[in-house]
N, CA, C and O atoms as a DFTB+ gen file, in Angstrom:
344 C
 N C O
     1  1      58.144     -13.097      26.220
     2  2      57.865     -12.340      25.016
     3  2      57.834     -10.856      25.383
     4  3      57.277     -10.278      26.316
     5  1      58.591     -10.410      24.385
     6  2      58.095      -8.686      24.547
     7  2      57.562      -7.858      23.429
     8  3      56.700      -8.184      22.613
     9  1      58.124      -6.890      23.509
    10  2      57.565      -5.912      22.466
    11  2      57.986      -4.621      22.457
    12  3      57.654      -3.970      23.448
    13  1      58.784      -3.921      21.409
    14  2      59.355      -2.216      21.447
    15  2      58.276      -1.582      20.740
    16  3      57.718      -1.907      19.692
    17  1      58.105      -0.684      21.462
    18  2      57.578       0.703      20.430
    19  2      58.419       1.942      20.091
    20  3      58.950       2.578      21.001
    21  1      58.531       2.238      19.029
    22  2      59.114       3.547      18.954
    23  2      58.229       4.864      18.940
    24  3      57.703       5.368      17.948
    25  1      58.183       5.263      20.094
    26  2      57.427       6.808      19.622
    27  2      57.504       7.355      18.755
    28  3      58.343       7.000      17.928
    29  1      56.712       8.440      18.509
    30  2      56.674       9.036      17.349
    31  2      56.585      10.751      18.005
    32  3      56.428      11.547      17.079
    33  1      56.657      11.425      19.390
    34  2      57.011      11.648      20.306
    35  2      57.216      11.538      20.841
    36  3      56.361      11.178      21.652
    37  1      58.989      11.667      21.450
    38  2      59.688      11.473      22.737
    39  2      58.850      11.662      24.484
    40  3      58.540      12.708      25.053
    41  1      58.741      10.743      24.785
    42  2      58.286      11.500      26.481
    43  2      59.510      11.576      27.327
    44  3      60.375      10.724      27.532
    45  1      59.327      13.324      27.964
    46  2      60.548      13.653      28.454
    47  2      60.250      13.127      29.907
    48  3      59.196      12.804      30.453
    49  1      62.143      13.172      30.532
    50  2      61.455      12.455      31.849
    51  2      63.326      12.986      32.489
    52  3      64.487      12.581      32.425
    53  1      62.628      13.959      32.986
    54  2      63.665      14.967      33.797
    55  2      64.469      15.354      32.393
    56  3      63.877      15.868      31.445
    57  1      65.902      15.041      32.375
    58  2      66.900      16.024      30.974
    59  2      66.700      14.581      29.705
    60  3      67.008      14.971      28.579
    61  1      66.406      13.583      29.732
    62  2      66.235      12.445      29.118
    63  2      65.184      12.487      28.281
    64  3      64.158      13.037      28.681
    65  1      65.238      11.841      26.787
    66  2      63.982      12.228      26.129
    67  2      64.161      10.447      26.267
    68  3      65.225       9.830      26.220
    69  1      62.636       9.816      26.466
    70  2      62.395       8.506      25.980
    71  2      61.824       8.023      24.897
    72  3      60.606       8.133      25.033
    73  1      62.222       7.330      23.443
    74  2      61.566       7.690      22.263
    75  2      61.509       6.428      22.117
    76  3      60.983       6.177      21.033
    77  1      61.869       5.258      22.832
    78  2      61.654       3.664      22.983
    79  2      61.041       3.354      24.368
    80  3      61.241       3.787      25.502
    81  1      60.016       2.208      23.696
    82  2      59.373       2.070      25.214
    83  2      59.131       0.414      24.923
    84  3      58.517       0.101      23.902
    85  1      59.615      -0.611      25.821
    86  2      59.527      -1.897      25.856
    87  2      58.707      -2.279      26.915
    88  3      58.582      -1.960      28.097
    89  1      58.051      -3.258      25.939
    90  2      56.576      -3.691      26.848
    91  2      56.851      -5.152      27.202
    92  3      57.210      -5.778      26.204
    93  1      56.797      -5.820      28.213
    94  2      56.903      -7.327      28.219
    95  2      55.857      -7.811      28.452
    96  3      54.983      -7.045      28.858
    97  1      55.595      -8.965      28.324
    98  2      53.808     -10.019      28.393
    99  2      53.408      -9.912      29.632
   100  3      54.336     -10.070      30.424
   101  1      51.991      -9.623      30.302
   102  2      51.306      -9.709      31.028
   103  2      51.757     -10.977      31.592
   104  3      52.109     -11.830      30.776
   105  1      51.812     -11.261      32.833
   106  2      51.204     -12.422      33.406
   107  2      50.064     -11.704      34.067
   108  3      49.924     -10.482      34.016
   109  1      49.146     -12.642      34.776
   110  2      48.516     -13.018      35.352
   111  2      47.843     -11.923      36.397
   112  3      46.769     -11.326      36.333
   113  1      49.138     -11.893      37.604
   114  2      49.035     -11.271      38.396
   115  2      48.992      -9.768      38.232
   116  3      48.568      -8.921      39.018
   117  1      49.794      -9.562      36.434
   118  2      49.652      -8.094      36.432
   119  2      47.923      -7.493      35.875
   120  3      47.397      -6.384      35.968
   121  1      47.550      -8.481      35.440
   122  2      46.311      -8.186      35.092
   123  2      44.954      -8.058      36.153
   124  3      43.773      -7.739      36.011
   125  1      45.756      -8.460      37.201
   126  2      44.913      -8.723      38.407
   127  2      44.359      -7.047      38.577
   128  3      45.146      -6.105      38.484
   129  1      42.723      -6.854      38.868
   130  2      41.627      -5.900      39.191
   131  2      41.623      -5.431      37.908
   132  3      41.524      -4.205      37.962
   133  1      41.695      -5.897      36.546
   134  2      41.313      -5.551      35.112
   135  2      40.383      -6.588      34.305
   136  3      40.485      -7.795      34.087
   137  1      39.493      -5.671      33.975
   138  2      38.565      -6.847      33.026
   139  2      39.533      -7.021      31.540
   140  3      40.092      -6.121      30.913
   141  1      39.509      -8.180      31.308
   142  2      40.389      -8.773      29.638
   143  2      39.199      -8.189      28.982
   144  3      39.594      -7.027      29.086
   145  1      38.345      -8.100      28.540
   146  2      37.634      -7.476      27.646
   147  2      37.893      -5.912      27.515
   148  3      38.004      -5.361      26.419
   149  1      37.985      -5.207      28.808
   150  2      38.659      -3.443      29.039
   151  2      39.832      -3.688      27.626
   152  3      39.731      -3.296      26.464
   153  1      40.803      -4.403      28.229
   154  2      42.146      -4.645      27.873
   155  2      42.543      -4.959      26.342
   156  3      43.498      -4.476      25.734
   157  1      41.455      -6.012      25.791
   158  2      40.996      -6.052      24.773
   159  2      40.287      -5.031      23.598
   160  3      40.286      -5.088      22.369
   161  1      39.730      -4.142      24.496
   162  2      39.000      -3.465      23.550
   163  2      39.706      -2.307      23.644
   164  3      39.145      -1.481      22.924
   165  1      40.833      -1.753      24.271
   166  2      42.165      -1.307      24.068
   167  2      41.533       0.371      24.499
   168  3      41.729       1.453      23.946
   169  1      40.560      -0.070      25.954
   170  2      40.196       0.819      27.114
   171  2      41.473       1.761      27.358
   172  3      42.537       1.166      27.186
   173  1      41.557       2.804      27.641
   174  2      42.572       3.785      27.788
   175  2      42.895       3.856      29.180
   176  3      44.011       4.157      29.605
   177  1      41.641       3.501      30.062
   178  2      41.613       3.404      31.275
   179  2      42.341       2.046      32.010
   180  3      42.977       1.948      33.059
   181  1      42.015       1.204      31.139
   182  2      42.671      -0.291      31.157
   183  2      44.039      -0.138      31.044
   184  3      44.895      -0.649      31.766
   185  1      44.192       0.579      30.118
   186  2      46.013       0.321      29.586
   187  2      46.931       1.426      30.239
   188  3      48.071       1.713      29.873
   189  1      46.308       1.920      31.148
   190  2      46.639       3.503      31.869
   191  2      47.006       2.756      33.168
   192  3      47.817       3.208      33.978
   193  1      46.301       1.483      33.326
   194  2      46.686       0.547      35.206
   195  2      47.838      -0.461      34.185
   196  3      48.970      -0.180      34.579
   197  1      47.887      -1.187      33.391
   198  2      48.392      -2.214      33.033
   199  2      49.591      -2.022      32.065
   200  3      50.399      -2.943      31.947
   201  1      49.758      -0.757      31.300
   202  2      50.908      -0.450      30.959
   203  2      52.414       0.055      31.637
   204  3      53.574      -0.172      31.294
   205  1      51.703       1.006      32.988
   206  2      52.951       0.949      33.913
   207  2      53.255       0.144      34.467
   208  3      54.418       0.229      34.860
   209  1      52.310      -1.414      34.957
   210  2      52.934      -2.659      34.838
   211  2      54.045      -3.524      34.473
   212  3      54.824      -4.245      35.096
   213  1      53.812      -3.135      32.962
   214  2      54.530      -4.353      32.598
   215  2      55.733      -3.243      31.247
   216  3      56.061      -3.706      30.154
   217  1      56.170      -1.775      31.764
   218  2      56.998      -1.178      31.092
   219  2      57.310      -0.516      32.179
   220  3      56.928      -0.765      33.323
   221  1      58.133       0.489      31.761
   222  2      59.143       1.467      32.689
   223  2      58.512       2.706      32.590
   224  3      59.096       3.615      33.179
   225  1      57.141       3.088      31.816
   226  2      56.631       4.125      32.005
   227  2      55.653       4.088      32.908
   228  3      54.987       3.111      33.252
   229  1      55.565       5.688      33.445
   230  2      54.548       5.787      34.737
   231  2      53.258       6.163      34.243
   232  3      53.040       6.291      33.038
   233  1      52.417       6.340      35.110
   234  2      50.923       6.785      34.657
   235  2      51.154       7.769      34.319
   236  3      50.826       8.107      33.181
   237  1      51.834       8.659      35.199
   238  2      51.943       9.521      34.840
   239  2      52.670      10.394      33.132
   240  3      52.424      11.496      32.642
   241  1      53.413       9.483      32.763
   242  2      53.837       9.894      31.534
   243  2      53.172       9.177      30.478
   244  3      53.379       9.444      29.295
   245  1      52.327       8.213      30.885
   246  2      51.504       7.596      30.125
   247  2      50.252       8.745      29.697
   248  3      49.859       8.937      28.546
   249  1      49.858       9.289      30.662
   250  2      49.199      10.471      30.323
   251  2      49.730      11.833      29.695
   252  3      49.075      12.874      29.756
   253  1      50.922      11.738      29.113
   254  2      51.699      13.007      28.159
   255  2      52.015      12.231      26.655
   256  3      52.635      12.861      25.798
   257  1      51.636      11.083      26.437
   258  2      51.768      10.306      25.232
   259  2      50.767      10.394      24.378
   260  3      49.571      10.182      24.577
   261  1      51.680      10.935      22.775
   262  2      50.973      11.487      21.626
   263  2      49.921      10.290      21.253
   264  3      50.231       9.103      21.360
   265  1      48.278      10.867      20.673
   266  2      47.306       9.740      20.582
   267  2      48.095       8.897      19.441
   268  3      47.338       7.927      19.463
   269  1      48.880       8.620      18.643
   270  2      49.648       7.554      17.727
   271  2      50.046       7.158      18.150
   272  3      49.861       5.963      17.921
   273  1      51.002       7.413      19.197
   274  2      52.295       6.745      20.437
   275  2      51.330       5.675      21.259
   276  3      51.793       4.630      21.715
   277  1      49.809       6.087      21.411
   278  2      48.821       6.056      22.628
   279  2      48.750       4.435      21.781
   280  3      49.282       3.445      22.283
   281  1      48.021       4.390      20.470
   282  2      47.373       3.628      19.566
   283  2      48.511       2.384      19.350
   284  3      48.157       1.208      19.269
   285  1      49.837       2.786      19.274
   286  2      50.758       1.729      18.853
   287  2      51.064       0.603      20.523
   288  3      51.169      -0.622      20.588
   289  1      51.104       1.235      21.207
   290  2      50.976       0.694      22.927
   291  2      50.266      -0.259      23.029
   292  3      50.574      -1.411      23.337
   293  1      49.148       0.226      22.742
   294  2      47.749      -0.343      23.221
   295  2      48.001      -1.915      22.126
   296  3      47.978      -3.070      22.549
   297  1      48.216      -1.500      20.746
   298  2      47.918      -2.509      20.209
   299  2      49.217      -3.699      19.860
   300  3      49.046      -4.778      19.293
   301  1      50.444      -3.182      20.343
   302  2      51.278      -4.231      21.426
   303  2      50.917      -4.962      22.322
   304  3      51.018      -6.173      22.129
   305  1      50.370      -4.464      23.617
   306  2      49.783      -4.997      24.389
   307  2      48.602      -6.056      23.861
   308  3      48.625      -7.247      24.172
   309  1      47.726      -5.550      23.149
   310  2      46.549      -6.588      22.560
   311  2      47.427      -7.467      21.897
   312  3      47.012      -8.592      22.177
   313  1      48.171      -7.542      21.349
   314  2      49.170      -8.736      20.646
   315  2      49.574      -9.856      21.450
   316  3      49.818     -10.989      21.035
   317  1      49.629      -9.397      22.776
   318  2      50.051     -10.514      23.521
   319  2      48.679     -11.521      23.947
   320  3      48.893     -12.571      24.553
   321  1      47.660     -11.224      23.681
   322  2      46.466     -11.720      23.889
   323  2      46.406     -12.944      22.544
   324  3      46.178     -14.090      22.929
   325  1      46.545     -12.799      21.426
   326  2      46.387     -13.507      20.431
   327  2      47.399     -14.120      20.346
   328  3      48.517     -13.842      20.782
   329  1      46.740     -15.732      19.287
   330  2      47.879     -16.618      19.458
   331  2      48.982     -16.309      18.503
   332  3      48.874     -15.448      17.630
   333  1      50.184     -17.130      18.718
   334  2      51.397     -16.936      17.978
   335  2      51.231     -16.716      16.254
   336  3      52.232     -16.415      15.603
   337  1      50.169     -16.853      15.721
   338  2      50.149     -16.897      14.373
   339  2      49.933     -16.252      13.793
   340  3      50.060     -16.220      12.569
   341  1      49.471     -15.416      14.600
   342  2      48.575     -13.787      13.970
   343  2      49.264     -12.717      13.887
   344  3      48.740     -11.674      13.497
């Protein structure tokens, strides 16, 4: 399972603007040294170790991402936590 976001600001990354960012499902191991409740409660600090995980963005540009861009991430990621019906 995955998941696209479209920014709503581009994060630049050298002459390249990135204005799509694809998230794929946690396993296991990527969650490894994170509390699921952090992750859950859509911790900034949580999703700052576990988003360069399981996408192509770095911490570092994770930390230049507009707070809407920040909010739509986070609550991708929490999607993969709940079951298929929701």
């Amino acid at each position: 399972m995955s998941a696209k976001v479209l920014l709503t600001s581009p994060l630049v990354r050298g002459e390249m603007e990135v204005s799509e960012i694809e998230l794929r499902e946690p396993k296991a191991g990527e969650l490894r040294g994170l509390n699921n409740m952090d992750v859950l409660q859509m911790s900034v600090t949580a999703h700052r170790t576990l988003i360069p995980r399981i996408s192509s963005v770095t911490a570092n540009e994770f930390d230049q991402l507009a707070p809407a861009d920040l909010i739509q991430l986070q609550q991708a990621v929490v999607s993969f936590f709940l079951p298929g019906d929701q």
